[in-house]
C-alpha positions as CSV (number, residue, x, y, z in Angstrom):
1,X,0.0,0.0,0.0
2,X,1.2,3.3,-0.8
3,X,2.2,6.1,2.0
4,X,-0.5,8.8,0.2
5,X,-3.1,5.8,-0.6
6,X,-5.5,6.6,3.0
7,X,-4.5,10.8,2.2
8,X,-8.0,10.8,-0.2
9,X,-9.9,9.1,2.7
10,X,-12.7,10.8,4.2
11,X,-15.2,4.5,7.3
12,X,-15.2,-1.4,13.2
13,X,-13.7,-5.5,18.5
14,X,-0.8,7.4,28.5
15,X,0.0,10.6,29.9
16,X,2.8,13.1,27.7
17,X,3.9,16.1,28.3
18,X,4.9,18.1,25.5
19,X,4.5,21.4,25.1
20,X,3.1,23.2,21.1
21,X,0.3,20.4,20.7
22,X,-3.1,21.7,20.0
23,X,-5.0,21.7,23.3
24,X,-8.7,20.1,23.9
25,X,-11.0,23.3,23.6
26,X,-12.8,24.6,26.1
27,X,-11.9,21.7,29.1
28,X,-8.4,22.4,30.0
29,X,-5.8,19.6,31.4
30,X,-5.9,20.9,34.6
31,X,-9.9,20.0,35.2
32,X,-9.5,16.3,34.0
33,X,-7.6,15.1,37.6
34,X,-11.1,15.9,39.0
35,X,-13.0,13.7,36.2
36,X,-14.8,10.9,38.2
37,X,-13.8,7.5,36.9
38,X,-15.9,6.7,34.2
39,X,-16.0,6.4,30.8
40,X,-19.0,6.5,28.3
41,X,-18.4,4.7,25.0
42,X,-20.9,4.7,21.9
43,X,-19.0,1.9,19.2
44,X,-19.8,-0.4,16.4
45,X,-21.2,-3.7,17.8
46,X,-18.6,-6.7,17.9
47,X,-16.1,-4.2,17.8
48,X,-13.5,-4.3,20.3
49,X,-11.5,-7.4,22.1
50,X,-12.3,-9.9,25.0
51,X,-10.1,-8.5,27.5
52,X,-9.9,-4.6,26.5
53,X,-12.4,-3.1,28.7
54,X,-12.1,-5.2,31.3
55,X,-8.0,-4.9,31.6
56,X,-8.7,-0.7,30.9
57,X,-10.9,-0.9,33.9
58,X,-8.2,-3.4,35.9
59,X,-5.3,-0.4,35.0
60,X,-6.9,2.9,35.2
61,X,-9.8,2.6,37.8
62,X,-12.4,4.0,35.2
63,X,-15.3,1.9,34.2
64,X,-16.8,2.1,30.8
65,X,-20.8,2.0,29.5
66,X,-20.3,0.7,26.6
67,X,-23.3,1.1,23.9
68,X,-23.7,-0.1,20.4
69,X,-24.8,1.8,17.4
70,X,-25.1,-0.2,13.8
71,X,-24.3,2.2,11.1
72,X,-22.8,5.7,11.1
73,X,-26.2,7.9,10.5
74,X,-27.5,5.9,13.8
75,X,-25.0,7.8,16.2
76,X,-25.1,10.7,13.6
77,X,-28.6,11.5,14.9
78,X,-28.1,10.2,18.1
79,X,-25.4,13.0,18.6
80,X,-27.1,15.9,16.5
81,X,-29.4,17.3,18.6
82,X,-26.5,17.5,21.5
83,X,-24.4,15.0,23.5
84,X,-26.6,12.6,25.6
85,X,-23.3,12.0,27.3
86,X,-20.6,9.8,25.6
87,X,-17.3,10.2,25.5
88,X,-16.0,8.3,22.7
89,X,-17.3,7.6,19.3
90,X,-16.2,5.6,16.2
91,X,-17.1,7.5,12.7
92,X,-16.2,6.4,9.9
93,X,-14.4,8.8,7.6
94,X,-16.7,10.5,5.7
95,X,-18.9,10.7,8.7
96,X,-15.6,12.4,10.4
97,X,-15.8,15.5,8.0
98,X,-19.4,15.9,8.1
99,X,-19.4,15.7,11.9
100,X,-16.4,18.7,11.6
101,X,-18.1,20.7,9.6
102,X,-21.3,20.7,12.2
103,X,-18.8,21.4,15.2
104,X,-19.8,17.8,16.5
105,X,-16.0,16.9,17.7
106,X,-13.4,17.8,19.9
107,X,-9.6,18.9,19.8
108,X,-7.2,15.9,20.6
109,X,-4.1,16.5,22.9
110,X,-1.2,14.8,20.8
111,X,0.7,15.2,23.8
112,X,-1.7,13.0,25.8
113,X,-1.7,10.5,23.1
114,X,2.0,9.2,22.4
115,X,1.2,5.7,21.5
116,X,-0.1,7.8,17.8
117,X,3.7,6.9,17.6
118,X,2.5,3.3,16.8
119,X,0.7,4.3,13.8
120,X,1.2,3.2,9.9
121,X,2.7,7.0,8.2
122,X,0.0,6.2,5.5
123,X,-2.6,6.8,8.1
124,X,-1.2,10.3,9.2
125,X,-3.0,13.0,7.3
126,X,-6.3,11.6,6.2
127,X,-8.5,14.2,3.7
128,X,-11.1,13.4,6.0
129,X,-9.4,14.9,9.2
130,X,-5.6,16.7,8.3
131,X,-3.2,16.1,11.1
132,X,-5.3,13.9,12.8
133,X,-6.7,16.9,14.9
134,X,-9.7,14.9,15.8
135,X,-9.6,11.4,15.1
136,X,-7.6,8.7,15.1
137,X,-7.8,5.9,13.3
138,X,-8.9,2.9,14.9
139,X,-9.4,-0.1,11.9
140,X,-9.7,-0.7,8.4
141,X,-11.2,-2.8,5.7
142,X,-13.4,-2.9,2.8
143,X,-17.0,-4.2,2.1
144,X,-18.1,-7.3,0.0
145,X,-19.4,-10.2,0.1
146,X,-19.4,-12.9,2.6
147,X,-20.7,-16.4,1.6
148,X,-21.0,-20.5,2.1
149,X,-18.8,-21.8,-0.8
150,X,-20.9,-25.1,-0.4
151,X,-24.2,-23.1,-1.5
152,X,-23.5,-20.5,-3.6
153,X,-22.3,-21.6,-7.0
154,X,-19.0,-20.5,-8.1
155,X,-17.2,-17.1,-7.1
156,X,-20.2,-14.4,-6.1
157,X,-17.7,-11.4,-7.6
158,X,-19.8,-9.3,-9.0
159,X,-22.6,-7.1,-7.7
160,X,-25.2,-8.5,-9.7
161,X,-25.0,-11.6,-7.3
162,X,-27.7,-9.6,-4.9
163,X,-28.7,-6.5,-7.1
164,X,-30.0,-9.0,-10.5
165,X,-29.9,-12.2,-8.8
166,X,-30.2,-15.2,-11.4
167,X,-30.4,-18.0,-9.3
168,X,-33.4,-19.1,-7.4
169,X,-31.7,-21.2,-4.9
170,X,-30.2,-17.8,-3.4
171,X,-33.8,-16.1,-3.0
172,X,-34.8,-15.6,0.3
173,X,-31.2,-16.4,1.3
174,X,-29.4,-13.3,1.2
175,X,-28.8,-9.9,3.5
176,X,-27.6,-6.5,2.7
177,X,-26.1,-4.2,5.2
178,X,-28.8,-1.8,7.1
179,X,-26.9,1.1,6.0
180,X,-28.0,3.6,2.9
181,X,-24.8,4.9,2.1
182,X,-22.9,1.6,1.8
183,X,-25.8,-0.4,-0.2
184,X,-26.5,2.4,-2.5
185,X,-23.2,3.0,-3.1
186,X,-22.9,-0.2,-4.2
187,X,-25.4,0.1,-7.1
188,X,-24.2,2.8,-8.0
189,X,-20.6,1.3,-8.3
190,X,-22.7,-1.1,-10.0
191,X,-23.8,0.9,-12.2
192,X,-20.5,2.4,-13.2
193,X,-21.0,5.7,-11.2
194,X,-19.2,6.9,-8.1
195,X,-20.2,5.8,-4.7
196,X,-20.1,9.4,-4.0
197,X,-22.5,10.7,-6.9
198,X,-24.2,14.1,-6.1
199,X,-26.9,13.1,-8.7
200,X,-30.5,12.7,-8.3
201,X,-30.9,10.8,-11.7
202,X,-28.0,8.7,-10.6
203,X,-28.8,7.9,-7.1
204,X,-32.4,7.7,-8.8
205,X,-31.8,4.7,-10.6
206,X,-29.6,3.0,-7.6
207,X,-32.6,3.3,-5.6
208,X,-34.8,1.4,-8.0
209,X,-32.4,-1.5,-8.4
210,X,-32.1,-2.0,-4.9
211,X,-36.1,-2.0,-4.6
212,X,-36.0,-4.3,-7.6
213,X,-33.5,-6.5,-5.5
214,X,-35.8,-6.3,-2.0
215,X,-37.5,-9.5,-3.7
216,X,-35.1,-11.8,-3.1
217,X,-33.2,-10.5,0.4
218,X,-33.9,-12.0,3.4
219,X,-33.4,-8.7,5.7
220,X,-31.3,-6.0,5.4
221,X,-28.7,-6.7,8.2
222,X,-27.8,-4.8,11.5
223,X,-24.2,-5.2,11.2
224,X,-24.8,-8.9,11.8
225,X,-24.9,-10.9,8.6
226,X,-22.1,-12.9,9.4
227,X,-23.9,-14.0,12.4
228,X,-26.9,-14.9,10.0
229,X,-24.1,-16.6,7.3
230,X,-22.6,-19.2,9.9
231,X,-26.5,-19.5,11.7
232,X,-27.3,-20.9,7.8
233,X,-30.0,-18.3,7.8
234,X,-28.4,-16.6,4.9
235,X,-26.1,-17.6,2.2
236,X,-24.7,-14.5,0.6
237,X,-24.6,-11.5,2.4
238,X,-23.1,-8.2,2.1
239,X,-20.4,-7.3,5.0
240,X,-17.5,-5.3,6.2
241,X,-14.4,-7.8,5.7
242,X,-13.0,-8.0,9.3
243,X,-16.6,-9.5,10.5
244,X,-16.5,-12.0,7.5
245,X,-12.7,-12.6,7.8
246,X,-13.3,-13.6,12.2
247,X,-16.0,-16.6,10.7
248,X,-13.9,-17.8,8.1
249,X,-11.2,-18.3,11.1
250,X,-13.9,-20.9,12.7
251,X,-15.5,-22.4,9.4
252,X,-13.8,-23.1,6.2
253,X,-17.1,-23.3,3.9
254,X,-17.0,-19.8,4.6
255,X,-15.2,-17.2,1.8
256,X,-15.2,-13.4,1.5
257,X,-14.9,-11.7,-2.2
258,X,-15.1,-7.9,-3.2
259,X,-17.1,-7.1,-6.1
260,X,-15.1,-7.1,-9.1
261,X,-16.9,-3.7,-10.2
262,X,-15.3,-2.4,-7.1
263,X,-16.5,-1.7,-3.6
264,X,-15.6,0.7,-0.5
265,X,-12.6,0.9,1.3
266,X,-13.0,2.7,4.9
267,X,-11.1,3.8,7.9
268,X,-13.2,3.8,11.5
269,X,-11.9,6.5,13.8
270,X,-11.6,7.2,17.4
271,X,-13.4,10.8,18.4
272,X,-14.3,12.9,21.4
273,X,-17.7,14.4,21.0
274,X,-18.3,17.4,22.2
275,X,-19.8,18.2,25.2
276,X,-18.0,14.6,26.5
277,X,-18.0,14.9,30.4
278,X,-14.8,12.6,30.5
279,X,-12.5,14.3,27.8
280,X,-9.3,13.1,30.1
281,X,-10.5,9.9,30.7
282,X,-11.4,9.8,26.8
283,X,-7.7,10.6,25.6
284,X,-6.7,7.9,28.0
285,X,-8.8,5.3,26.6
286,X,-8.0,6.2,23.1
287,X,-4.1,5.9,23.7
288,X,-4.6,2.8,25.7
289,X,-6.3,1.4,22.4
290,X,-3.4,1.7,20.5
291,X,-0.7,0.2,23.4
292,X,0.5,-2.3,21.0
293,X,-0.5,-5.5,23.2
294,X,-3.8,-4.4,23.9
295,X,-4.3,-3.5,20.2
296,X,-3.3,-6.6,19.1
297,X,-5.3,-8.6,21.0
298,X,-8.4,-6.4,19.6
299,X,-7.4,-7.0,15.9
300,X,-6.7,-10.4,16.8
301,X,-10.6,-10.9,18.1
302,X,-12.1,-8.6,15.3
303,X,-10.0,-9.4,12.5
304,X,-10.5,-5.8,10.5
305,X,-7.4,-4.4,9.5
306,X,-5.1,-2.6,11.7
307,X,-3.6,1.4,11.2
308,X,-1.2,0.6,14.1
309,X,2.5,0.0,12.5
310,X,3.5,-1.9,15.3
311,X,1.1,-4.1,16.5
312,X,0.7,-5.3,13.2
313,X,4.7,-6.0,12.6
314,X,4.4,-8.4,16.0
315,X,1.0,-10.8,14.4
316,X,1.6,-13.9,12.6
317,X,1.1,-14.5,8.8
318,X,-2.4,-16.1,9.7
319,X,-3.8,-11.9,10.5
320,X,-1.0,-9.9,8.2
321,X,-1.4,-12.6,4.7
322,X,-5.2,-12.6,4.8
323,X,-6.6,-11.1,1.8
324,X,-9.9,-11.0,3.6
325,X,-8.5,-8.7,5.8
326,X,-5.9,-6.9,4.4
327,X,-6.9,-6.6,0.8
328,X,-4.6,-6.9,-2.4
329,X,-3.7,-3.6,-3.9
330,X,-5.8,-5.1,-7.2
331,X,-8.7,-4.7,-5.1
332,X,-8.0,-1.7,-3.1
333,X,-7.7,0.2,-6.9
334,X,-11.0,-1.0,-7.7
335,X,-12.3,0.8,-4.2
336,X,-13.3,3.6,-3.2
337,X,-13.6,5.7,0.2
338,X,-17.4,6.9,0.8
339,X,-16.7,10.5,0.9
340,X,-19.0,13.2,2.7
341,X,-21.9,14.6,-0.1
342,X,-23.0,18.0,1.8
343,X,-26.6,18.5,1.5
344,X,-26.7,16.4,-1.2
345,X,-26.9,13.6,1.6
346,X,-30.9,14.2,1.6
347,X,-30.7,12.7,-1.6
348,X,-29.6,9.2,-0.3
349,X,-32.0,9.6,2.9
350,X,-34.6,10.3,0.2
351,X,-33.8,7.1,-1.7
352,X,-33.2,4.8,1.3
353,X,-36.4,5.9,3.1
354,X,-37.9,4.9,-1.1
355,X,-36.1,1.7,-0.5
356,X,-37.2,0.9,2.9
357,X,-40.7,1.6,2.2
358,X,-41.2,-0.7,-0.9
């Protein structure tokens, strides 16, 4: 992968001391001794490892609520009318810029975060978020397909698998992701435009294909149709890689493929809302993440792709050499990053609400 390859990007299981680091607004340093020990945490769902929160708790004295969301415009509105109280969120990229350019996130303390150290140089200056003034990144993959090799015949590689589905033994037995942006950018990848069109015609005509699709799809997935995949509820269904690549680990019938047409690639990020009533104990959480143990056993249990340098230069060829989870550049040039669309996001609530009503 290329050190300016993530630069473009705009998308899931402790203490420095140096001085000319931008400063968290409006809390300063000197307040967070008096934070009580707690920590609140709103993340993807199967998201994070066995032992993190529990060791976190075991070291620091803080104890975490921990609450899931299943796509990105979930906590979006969840967090737009004004912090319910969480300290730490995970946006995906796209969702990082539009969340800056509503004011929705605060300043990180580099100097409070030194384990950043640990992090891939590729990952350093994301589009989405230059200098990592609020974010970090947190994981990586890309979105495809995830399917029982035993019932689907030959290599589901195109999107036409689920949008123009040709065989009948695979109706009623497939899932698309619960999340507008992802599935309609898919038909519109598709149908040769860009995930990120600002067209009404274009999005137009995604949103009838999916709605032509809605025939022969099971349910349209919480973040959970791996889960569905090894129950044998589904046999095809449309994933983000790490969740596919963790089942494959325990079932070899199981196989993940991006679309040949191409697909998104995504980087999830650490954030501090604002208004978060634990902004010190929220830097320490977010550097403890990125210890390189404790991140290692989280990529370890999640299997998504990692950002930190180090953690990933310690994990055996089984995690580093999986194409599932760390994709060939021949796929990542077919991808694309979801990118933030303005107000031409209505057009894509507009379509999904179409698609969810049919």
């Amino acid at each position: 992968m290329s050190d300016n390859f993530f630069k473009f990007m705009t998308r899931r299981r402790f203490l420095g001391a140096s001085a000319g680091v931008a400063a968290l607004q409006f809390i300063p340093y000197e307040a967070w001794s008096a934070e009580e020990k707690q920590l609140n945490v709103y993340n993807w769902d199967t998201y994070i490892g066995e032992t993190t929160l529990p060791n976190f708790t075991k070291q620091t004295g803080i104890k975490v609520q921990y609450d899931l969301f299943g796509d990105n415009e979930e906590m979006f509105a969840k967090l737009k009318a004004g912090n319910p109280g969480y300290d730490i969120i995970v946006p995906t990229d796209y969702m990082v810029e539009d969340m800056l350019t509503l004011d929705m996130l605060e300043t990180l303390d580099h100097s409070k975060l030194p384990n950043m150290s640990h992090l891939d140089k590729a990952f350093l200056n994301p589009a989405y978020d230059p200098g990592l003034k609020h974010s970090l990144p947190y994981m990586w993959g890309t979105m495809g397909y995830g399917y029982r090799k035993s019932k689907v015949k030959g290599t589901p590689d195109s999107w036409s698998h689920i949008l123009e589905n040709k065989d009948p033994s695979l109706s009623k037995r497939m899932s698309l992701l619960s999340d507008q942006r992802a599935v309609l950018g898919g038909a519109l990848k598709y149908l040769g435009y860009s995930m990120n069109s600002h067209s009404a015609t274009e999005i137009g005509k995604a949103r009838d294909l999916v709605i032509s699709a809605k025939k022969d799809i099971l349910t349209f997935a919480e973040d959970n149709g791996q889960d569905l995949l090894v129950s044998g509820e589904v046999d095809l269904c449309l994933e983000w890689s790490g969740d596919i690549a963790a089942v494959m680990a325990d079932d070899s019938d199981l196989n993940y493929v991006v679309p040949k047409e191409g697909s998104n690639v995504w980087v999830d990020n650490l954030c501090i809302p604002k208004g978060a009533p634990h902004p010190g104990n929220a830097h320490t959480f977010i550097n403890f993440l990125h210890d390189v143990e404790v991140h290692m056993e989280i990529a370890n249990t999640i299997y998504f792709a990692t950002p930190n340098a180090s953690a990933k230069a310690k994990m055996s060829a089984d995690y580093t050499e999986n194409p599932a989870v760390f994709a060939p550049a021949d796929v990542l040039s077919r991808c694309e990053a979801i990118l933030s669309v303005g107000d031409d996001a209505r057009l894509y609530d507009e379509a999904w609400t179409a698609v969810q009503a049919a």
